[in-house]
C-alpha positions in Angstrom: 3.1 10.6 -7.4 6.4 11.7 -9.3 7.2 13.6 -5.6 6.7 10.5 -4.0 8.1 8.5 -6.5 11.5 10.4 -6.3 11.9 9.8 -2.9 11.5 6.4 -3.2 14.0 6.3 -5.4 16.5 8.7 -4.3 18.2 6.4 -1.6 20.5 4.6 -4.6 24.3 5.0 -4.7 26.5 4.8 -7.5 29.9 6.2 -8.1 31.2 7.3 -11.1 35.2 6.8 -12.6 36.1 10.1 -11.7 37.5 9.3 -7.7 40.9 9.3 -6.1 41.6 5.5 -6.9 44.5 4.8 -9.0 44.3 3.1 -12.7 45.0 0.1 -12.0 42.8 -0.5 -9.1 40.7 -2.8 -11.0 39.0 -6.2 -10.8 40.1 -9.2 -12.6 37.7 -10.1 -15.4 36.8 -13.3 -13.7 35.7 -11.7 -10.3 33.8 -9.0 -12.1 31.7 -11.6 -13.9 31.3 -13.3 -10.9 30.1 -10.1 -8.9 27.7 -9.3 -11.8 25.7 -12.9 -12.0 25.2 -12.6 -8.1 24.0 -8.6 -8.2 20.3 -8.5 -9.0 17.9 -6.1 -10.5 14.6 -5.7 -8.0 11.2 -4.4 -9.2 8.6 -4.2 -7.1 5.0 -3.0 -7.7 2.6 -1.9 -5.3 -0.4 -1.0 -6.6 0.2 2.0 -9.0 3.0 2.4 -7.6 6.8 0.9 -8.9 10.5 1.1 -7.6 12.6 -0.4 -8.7 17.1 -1.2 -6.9 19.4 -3.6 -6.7 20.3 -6.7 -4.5 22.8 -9.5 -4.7 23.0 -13.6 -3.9 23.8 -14.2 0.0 23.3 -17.9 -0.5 22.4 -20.5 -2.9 20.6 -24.4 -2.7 19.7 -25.9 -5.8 18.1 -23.6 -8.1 16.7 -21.4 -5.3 18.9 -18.8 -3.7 18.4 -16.4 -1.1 18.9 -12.5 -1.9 20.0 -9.3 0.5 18.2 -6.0 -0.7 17.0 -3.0 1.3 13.8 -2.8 3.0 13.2 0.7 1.4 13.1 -1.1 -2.2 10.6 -3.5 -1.5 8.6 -2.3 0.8 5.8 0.5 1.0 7.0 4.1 1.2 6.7 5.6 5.1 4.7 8.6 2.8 2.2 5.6 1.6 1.1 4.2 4.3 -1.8 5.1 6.9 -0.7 8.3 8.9 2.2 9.2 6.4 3.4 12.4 6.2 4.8 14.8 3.1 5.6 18.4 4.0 4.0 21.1 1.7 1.6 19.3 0.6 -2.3 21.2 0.6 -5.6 21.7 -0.6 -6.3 18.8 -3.2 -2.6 16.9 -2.8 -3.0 16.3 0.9 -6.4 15.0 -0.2 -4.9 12.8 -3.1 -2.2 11.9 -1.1 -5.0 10.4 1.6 -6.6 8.9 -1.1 -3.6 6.8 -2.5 -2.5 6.0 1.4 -6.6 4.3 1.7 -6.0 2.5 -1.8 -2.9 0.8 -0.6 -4.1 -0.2 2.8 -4.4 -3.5 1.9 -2.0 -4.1 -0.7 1.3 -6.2 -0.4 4.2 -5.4 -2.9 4.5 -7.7 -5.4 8.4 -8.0 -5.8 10.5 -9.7 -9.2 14.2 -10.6 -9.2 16.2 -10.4 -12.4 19.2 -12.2 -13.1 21.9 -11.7 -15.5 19.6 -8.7 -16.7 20.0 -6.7 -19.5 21.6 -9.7 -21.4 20.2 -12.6 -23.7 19.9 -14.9 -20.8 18.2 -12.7 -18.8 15.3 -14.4 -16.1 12.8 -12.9 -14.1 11.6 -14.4 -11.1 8.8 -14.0 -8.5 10.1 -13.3 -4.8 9.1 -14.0 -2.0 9.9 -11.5 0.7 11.0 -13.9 3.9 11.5 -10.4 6.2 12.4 -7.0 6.1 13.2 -3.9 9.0 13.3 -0.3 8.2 16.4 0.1 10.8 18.8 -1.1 9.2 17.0 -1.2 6.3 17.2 -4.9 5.2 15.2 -7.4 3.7 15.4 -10.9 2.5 14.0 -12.8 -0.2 13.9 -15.9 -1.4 13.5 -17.1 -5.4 13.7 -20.7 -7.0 13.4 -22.1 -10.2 16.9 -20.4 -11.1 18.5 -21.8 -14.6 21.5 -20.5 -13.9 22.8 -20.5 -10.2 25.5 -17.5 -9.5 28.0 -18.1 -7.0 26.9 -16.2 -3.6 29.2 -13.0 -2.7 30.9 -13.5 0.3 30.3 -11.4 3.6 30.6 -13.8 6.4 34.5 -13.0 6.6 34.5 -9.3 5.4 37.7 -7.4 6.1 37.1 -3.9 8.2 36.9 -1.2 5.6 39.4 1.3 6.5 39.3 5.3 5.1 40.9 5.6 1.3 40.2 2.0 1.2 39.0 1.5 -2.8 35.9 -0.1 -3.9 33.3 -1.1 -6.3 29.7 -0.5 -6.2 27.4 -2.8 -8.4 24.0 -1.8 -9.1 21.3 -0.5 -11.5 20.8 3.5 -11.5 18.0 5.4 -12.8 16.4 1.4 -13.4 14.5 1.3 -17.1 15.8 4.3 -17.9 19.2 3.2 -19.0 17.8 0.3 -20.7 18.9 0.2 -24.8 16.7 -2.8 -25.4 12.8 -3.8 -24.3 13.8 -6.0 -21.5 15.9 -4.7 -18.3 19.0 -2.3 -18.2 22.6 -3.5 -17.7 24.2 -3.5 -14.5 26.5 -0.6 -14.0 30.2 -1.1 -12.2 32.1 2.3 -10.5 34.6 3.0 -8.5 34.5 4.5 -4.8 36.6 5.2 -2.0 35.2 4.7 2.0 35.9 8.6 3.2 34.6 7.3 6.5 33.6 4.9 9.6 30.4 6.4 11.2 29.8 4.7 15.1 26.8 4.9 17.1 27.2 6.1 20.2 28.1 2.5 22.1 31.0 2.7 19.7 29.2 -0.4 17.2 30.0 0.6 13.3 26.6 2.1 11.9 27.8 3.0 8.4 30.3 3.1 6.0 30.8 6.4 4.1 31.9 6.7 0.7 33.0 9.3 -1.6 31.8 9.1 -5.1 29.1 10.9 -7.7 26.1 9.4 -6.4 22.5 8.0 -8.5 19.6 6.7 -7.5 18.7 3.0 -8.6 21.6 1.1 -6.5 20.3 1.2 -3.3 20.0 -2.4 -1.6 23.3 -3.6 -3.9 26.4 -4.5 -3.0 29.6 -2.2 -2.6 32.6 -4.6 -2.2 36.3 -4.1 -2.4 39.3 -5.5 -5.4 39.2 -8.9 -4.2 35.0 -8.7 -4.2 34.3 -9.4 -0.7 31.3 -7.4 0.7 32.3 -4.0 2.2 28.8 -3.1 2.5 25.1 -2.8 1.0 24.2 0.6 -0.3 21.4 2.1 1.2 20.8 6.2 1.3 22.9 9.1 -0.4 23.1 13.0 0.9 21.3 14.9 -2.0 24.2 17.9 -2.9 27.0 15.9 -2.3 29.3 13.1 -3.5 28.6 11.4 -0.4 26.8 8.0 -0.3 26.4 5.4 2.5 25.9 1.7 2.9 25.0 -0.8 5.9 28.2 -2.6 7.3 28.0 -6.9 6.3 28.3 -7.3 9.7 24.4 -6.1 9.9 23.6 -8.7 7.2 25.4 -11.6 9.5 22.7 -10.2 12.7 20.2 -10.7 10.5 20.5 -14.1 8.9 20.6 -15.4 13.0 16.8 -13.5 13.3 16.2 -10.1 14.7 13.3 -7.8 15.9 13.2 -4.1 14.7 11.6 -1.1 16.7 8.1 -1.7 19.2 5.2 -0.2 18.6 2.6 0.3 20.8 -1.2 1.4 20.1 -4.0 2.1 22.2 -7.4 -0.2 21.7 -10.8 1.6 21.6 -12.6 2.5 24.6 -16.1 0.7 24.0 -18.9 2.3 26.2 -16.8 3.1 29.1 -14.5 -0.2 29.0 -10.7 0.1 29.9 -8.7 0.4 26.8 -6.5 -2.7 25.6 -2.9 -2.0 24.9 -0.6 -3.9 22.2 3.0 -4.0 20.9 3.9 -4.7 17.5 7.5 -5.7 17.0 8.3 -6.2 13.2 10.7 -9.9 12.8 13.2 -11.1 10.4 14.1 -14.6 10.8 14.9 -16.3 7.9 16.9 -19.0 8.9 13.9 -19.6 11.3 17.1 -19.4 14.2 14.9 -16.9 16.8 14.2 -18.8 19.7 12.0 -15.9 21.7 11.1 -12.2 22.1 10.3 -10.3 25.3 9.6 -6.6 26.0 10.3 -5.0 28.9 8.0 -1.8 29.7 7.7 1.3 32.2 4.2 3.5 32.2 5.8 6.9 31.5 9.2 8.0 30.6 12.4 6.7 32.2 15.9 8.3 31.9 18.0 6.4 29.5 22.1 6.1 28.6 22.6 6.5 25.1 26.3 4.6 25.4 24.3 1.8 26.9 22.1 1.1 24.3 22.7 -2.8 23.7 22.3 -3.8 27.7 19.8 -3.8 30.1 18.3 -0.5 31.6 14.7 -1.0 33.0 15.8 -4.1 35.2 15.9 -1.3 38.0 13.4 1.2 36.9 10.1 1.4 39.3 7.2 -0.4 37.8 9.2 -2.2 35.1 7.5 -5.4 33.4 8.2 -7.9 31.0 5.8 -9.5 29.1 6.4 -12.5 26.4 6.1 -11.6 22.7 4.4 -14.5 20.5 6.0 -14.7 16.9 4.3 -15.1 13.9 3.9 -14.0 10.2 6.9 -11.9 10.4 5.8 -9.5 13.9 6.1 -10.4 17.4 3.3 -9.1 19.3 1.4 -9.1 23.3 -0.8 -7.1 25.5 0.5 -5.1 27.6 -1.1 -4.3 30.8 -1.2 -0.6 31.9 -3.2 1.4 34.1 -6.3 3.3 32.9 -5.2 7.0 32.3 -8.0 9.8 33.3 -9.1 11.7 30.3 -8.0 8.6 28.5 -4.9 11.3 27.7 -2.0 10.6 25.2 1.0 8.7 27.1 4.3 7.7 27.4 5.7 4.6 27.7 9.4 3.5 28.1 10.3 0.2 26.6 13.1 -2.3 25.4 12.7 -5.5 23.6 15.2 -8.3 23.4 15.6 -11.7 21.5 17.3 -15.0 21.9 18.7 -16.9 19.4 19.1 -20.5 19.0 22.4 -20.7 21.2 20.8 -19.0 24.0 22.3 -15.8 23.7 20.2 -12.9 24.4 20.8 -9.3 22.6 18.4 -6.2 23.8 17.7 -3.3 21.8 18.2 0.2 22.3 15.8 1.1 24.6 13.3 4.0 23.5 10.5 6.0 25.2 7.2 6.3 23.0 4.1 8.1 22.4 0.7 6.5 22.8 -1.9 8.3 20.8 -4.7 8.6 23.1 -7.3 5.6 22.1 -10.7 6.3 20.4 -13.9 6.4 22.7 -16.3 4.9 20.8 -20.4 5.2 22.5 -23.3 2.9 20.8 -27.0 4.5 22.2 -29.5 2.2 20.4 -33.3 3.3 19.8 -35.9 1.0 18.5 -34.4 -0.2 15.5 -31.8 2.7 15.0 -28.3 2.2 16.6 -26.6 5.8 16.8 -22.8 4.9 17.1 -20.3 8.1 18.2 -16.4 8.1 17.8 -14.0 11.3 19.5 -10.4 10.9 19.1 -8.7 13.1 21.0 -5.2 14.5 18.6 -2.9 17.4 20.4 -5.5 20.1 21.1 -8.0 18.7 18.6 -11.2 16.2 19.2 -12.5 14.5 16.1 -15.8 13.3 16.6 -17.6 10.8 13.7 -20.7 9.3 13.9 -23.3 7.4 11.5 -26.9 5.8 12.6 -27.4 2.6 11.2 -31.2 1.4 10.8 -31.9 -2.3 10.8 -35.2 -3.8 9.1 -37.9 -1.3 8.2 -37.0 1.3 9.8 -39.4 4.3 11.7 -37.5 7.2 10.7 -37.5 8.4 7.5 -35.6 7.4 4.4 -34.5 10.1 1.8 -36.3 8.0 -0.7 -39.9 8.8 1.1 -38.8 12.4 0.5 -39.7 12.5 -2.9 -42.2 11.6 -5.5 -42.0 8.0 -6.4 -43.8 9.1 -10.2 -41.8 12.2 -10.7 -39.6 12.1 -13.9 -40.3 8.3 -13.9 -42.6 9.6 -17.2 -40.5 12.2 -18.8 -43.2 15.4 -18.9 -41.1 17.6 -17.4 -39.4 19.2 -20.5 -36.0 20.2 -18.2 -35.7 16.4 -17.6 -33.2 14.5 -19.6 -33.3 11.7 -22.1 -34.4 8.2 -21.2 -32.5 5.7 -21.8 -34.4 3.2 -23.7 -33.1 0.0 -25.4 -33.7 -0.8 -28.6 -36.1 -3.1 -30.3 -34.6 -6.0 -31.6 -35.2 -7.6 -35.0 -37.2 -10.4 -34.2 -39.9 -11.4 -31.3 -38.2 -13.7 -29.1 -40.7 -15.3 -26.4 -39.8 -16.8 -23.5 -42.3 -18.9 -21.4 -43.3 -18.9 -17.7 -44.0 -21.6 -15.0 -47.6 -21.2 -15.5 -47.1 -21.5 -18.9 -47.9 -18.1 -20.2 -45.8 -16.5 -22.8 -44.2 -13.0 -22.2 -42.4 -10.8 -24.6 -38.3 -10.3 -24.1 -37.8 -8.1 -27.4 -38.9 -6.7 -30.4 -41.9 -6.2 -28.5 -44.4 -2.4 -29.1 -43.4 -1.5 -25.7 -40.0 -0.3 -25.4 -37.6 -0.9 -22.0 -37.7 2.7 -20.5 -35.3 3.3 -17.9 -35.6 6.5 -15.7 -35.4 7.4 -11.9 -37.4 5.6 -9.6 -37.5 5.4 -5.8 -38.3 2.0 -5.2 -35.8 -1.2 -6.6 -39.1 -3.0 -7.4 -40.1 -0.5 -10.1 -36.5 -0.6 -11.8 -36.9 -1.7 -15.3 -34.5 -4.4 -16.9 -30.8 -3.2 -17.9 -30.7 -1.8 -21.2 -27.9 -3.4 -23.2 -26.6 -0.4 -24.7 -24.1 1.9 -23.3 -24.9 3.7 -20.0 -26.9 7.3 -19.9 -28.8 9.2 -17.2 -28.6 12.2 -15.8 -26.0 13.6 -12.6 -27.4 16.4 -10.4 -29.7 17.6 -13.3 -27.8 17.4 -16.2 -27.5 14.7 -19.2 -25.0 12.2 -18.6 -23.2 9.9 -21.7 -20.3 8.1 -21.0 -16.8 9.0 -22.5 -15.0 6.7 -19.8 -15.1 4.1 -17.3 -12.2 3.0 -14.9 -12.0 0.0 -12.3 -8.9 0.9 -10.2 -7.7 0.5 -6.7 -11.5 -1.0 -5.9 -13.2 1.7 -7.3 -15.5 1.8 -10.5 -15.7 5.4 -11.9 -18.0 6.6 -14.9 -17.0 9.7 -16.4 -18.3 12.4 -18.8 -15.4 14.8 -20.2 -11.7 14.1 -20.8 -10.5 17.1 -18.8 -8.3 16.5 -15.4 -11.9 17.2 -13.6 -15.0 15.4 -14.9 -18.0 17.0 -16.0 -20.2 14.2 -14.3 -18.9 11.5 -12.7 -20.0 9.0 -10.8 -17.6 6.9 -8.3 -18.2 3.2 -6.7 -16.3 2.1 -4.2 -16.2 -1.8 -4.3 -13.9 -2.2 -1.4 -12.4 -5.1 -3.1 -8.4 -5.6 -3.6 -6.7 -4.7 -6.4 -6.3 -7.8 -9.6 -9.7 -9.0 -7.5 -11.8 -10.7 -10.0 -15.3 -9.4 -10.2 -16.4 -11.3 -12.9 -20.1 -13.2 -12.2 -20.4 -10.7 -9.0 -23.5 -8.7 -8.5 -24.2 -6.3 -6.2 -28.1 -5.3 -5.0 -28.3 -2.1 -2.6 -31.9 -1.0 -2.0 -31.5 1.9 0.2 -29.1 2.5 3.3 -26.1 0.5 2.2 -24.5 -1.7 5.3 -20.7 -2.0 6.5 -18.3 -3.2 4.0 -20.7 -2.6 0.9 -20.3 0.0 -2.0 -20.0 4.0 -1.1 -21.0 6.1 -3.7 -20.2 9.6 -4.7 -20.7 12.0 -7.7 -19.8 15.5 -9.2 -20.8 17.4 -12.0 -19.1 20.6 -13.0 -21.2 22.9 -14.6 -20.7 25.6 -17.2 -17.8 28.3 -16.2 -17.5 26.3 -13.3 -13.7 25.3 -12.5 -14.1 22.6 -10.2 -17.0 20.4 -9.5 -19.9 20.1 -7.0 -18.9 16.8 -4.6 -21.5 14.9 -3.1 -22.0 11.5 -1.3 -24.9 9.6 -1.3 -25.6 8.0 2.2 -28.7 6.3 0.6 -29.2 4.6 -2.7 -30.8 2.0 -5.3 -28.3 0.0 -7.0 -28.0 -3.3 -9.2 -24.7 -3.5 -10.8 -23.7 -7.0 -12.3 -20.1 -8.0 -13.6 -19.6 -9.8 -16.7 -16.2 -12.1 -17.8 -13.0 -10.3 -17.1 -11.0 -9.8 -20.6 -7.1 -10.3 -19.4 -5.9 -9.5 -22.8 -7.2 -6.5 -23.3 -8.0 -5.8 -19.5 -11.6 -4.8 -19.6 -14.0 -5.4 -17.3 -17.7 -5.5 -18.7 -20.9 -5.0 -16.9 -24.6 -3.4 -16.3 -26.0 -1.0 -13.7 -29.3 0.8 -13.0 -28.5 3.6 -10.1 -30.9 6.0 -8.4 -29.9 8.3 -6.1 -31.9 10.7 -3.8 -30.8 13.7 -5.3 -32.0 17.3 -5.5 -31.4 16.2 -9.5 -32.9 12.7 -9.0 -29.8 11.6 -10.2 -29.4 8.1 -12.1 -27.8 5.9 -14.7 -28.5 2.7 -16.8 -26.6 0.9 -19.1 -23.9 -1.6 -20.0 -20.2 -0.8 -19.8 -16.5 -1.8 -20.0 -14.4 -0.2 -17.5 -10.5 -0.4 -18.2 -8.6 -2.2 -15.3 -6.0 -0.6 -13.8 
């Protein structure tokens, strides 16, 4: 995480006093209070994970207000999300690394504005992200219930930055780290100069470049010049260098009229033969809700393209060109696009450009962009009796990956792991190399409770004891002891020293070393801050789509790393108690079996932390 972590925080800018502007370039007192109560500190949590940059006020209505920031401070990491990609990574981290990516599938960042941070009237406020695109790396959100309303800074009427032209750069480096007190750092002012006007190649302004020491922490905040108009939003930094570079205001005006960002185009599964579906996903930012329409224009396979034509038209003449109509909504624009069945069902490209119109019926088109089509997954169901065998290949470069799973519905024919082994064996406890039961203890006093046919059956304190061992069948699994859970992984005697519920998994562990001696791992498959509390979950065998997947590992002596396994089959109760928020615990019973070599099991009450 701290690799990923610095990269996500790396894109800041902040320059230091030592640059080529003279003493007495300097802000009035007045205009620097005014810059500071508009510049914001952002936070933003995503699971485990937390950035943490800068933004400012773009525009204020009662006590809410509207804020600019970059889309790389509150949004998730390209290295965090399904497919990502970090070079160097092996072995274990490239397996960690997939593991995180799975975890935060599903999560949304959770984003907090401060104002006025770092002093005594400093407020935190929950945002609400309104739209964000990775090119040019904006986003804006949207807070109310503001005590205090700052004046907005102005970029609607920005002068054109011109080389040696001084400036100031507000913003939070390095984020808690330069805090003095328990709540929020400071904000930090420096100096700059712009060294530079980068173009694109139609000629348009792409960035500004400035010359200053550069930190991480200020990316998304504002860089304006001695009279504190907006000169541009700081956004990336080249690591060895005093070079930093920010996003010209005129990108902010673009996209507070609405604005698409770059297509994407995936391929559908190919069900039993069936011609593959094929869809476009266009990100949107419309804030001022001003977008009146999206529409893509497309070419099966790649079309020659002029780079200094990028904002016109280019496919209106190309053979086979289409246009389809995008429909808007929840932040993407997205349609079906109709292409021809490739043989082979073979990776493809595809040439497209998207364009918008705004609310005065002006149309701007996109840079137009060939892409790669992944070929789409073939996916075979053959169904026997009451067993449906279901294949996946997914043909990657020169690779085929090929998945498949049987699923068995009812009582099934074939034969269950479970009628593998002996439904007595170690359910007694006469083999000497078996471990402990688990059995509850007696309780001080007989407590009866009566039946519906009126006989009277003892819950406690009773001569016979609650034993608790392996068993094969969920009928013969004996009521939850209330004491802390024991068994036995893969053989061996299993107390617990730990238990975790994190990113939808509940772990119990034995040992307090990076790997485990035993553990045991459930995944839930619910979100994360998902209250479990009252939920119970009964497996009794194969467990179905969507419900828990189990795996455990036990290291043994001399050992270095454990033994992995997953168990396809399993008997489970596991029941949730009352969440503690204060002390974020989450308390519960389970009796597992699993169909292991070890006849592996445990039983017992727990608390798991919450993470």
């Amino acid at each position: 995480m701290g690799q990923l972590r610095h990269s996500a925080l790396t894109c800041g800018v902040l320059f230091s006093l030592a640059v080529v502007a003279r003493a007495d370039d300097s802000l009035p007192a007045t205009t620097v209070q005014r810059l500071k109560d508009a510049t914001v500190y952002v936070k933003t949590a995503i699971g485990p994970l937390k950035m943490t940059g800068s933004g400012f006020v773009i525009q204020v209505t009662g006590d809410s207000a509207l804020i600019a920031t970059n889309q790389h401070v509150i949004g998730k990491p390209k290295e965090l999300r399904i497919g990502g990609f970090i070079p160097g990574l092996r072995g274990r981290d490239k397996m960690y690394l997939r593991s995180l990516q799975q975890g935060l599938a599903g999560k949304e960042p959770a984003v907090t504005v401060v104002f006025h941070s770092g002093d005594t009237n400093e407020q935190s406020l929950n945002a609400e992200v309104l739209g964000g695109l990775d090119e040019p790396d904006l986003a804006i959100l949207k807070v109310s219930g503001i005590k205090i309303s700052p004046k907005p800074i102005e970029f609607a009427n920005s002068p054109a930055p011109l080389e040696t032209m001084p400036i100031f750069v507000l913003g939070f480096p390095f984020g808690d780290a330069l805090s003095t007190n328990h709540g929020s750092p400071a904000i930090t002012v420096g100096k700059g100069t712009v060294s530079s006007i980068r173009k694109d190649a139609s000629g348009k302004t792409a960035k500004i470049q400035i010359d200053g020491a550069l930190n991480p922490g200020n990316s998304g905040g504002p860089v304006v010049d001695s009279k504190g108009n907006l000169i541009g939003i700081s956004v990336q930094t080249i690591q060895g260098s005093n070079i930093g570079l920010a996003i010209p205001p005129g990108e902010l005006v673009a996209t507070l009229e609405g604005r698409v960002g770059k297509p994407v185009v995936s391929a559908g599964q190919v069900v039993n033969g069936a011609a593959p579906t094929y869809e476009v996903v266009i990100p949107v930012i419309d804030p001022m809700k001003k977008l009146k329409s999206a529409t893509l224009q497309f070419v099966d396979g790649a079309v020659p393209l002029d780079a200094s034509k990028s904002s016109e038209p280019q496919l209106n003449a190309a053979a086979g060109n289409q246009k389809v109509d995008l429909t808007i909504s929840d932040r993407v624009a997205r349609a079906t696009l109709a292409l021809p069945v490739v043989a082979n069902q073979k990776m493809r490209e595809i040439t497209v450009q998207a364009s918008y119109v705004n609310q005065n019926g002006e149309t701007t088109y996109l840079e137009p962009m060939v892409l790669k089509v992944a070929a789409p997954a073939v996916v075979t169901a053959k169904v026997d009796g009451n067993s449906a065998t279901i294949t996946q290949t997914q043909k990657s470069g020169n690779r085929t990956i090929r998945r498949e799973v049987t699923i068995t519905r009812g009582n099934s024919s074939g034969k269950s792991k479970f009628d593998d082994l002996d439904e007595d064996a170690g359910a007694e406890g006469d083999d000497e190399k078996s471990s402990k039961k688990a059995t509850a203890k007696k309780g001080s006093s007989n407590v009866k409770k009566t039946t519906k046919s009126g006989k009277e059956e003892n819950d406690g304190g009773s001569d016979k004891t609650t034993e608790v061992a392996w068993t094969n069948k969920i009928t013969k699994m004996k009521k939850i002891p209330d004491e802390e859970i024991t068994g036995r992984i893969d053989g061996l005697e299993f107390t617990l020293d730990r238990a975790e519920l994190k990113t939808g998994s509940l772990t119990f562990r034995k040992g307090t070393a990076f790997f485990a001696d035993l553990e045991l791992a459930i995944v839930l498959w619910t979100k994360r801050d998902e209250d479990v509390s009252g939920r119970k979950f009964v497996i009794n065998g194969q467990p179905r789509a969507g419900e828990p997947v189990v795996r455990f590992s036990a290291k043994r002596k001399g050992e270095k790393l454990p033994k992995t396994q997953h168990a396809s089959e399993y008997l489970m109760v596991l029941e949730f108690g009352d969440y503690n928020a204060e002390l974020r615990m989450q308390p519960g019973k389970i009796y597992i079996c699993l169909p292991d070599r070890g006849k592996s099991f445990l039983a017992g009450s727990f608390e798991a932390q919450v993470d």
